[in-house]
C-alpha positions in Angstrom: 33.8 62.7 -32.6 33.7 59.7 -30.5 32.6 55.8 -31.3 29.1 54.8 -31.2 27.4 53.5 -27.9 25.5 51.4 -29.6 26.6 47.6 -29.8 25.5 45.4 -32.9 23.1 43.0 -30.0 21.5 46.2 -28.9 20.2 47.0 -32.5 19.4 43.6 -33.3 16.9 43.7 -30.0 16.0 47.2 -30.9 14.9 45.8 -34.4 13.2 42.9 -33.1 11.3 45.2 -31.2 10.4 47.7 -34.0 9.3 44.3 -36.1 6.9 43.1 -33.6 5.4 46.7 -32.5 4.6 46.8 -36.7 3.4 43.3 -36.7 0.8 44.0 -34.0 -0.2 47.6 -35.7 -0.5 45.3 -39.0 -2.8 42.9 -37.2 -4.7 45.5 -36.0 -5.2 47.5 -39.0 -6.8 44.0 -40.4 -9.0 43.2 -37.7 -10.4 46.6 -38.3 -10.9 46.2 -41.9 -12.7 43.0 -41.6 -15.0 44.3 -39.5 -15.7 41.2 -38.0 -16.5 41.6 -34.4 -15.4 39.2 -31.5 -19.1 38.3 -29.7 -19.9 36.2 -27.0 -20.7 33.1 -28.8 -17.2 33.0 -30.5 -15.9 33.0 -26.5 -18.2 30.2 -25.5 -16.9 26.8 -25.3 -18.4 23.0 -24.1 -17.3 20.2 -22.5 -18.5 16.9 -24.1 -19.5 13.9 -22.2 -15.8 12.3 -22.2 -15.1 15.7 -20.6 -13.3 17.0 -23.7 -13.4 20.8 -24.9 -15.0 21.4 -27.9 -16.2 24.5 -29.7 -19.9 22.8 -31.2 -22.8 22.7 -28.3 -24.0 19.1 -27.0 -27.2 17.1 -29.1 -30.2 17.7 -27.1 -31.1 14.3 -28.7 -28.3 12.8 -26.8 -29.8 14.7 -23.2 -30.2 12.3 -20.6 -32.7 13.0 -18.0 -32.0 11.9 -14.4 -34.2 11.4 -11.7 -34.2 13.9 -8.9 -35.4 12.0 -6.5 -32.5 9.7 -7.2 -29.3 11.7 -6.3 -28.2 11.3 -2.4 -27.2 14.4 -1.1 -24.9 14.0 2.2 -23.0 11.4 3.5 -23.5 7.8 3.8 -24.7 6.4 6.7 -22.6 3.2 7.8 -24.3 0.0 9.3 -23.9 -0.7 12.3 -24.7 -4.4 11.9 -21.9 -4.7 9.9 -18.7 -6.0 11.7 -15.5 -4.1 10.6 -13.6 -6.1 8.3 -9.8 -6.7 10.0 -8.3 -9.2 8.4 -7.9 -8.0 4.6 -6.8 -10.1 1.4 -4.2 -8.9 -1.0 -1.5 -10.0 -3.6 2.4 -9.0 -3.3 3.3 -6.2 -5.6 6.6 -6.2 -4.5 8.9 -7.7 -2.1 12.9 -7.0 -1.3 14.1 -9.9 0.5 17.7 -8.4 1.0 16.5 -4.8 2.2 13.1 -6.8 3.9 10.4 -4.4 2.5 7.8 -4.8 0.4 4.3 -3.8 -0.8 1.0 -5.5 -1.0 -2.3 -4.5 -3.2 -5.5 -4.4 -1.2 -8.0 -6.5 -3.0 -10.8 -4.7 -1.6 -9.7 -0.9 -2.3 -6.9 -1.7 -4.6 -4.5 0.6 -1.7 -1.0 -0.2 -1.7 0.2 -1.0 1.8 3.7 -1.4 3.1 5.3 -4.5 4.9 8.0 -5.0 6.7 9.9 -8.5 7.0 9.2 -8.2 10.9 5.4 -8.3 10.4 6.1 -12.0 8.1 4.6 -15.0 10.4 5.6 -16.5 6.4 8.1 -16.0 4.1 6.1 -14.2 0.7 7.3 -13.9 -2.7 5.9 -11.1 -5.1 2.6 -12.4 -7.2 1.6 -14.5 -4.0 -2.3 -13.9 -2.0 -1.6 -13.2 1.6 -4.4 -12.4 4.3 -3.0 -9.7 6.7 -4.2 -7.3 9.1 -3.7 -3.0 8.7 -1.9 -1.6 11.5 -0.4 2.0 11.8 3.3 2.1 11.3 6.0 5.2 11.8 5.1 6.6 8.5 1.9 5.4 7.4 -0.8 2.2 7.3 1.5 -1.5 7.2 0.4 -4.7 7.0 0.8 -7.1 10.0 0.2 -10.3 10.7 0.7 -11.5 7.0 0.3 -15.0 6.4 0.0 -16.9 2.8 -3.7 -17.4 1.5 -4.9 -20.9 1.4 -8.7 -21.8 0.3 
């Protein structure tokens, strides 16, 4: 007679197996002798106002009730007596002076915009309010024309 084909791995993954096909049949067996059946409700689930999933429904009691003629549907209509704003205010997030790059934090939008050490009419340091104007760069929007705030 010859050896045995079988290697000690490939009966500890056949046993593994076998273990897990009875551990399924056993869960099985029980779900059927509890005769508990899954329903809808047990599938349902809510979203709370902080936007966290919870199995309990929301209050009515806590139902706000919001005017329908209050909601805008489409988009806003711009005014055209407004004058576009160009020259924007922001504070230095960051500034390299050895590599001469830096970014500054819109005021307004609180948009981080890139400048360059060309673009400087001033020299900046980081933490400082600069006015400058948005231009389009190689890569993206970049301030230019950035001068240091003064009231």
């Amino acid at each position: 007679m010859g050896r045995s084909q079988e290697t000690s791995g490939k009966k500890e993954v056949r046993s593994r197996r076998d273990k897990k096909r009875k551990e399924k049949a056993q869960k099985r067996a029980q779900k059927k002798t509890d005769g508990r059946k899954s329903s809808f409700d047990d599938m349902i689930a809510y979203v709370d106002e902080f936007g966290m999933i919870t199995s309990t429904p929301p209050d009515p009691a806590r139902k706000t009730v919001v005017d329908i003629e209050s909601i805008e549907l489409g988009a806003t209509r711009n005014n055209s007596d407004a004058e576009p704003d160009f020259i924007r205010k922001g504070v230095v997030t960051f500034f390299n002076e050895s590599k001469g790059f830096g970014f500054i934090r819109d005021l307004k939008s609180n948009q981080r915009v890139f400048v360059h050490v060309n673009n400087l009419e001033e020299p900046v340091k980081e933490n400082n309010i600069v006015i400058f104007e948005e231009g389009r760069g190689p890569k993206g929007i970049t301030a230019m024309k950035v001068k240091l705030f003064r009231e």
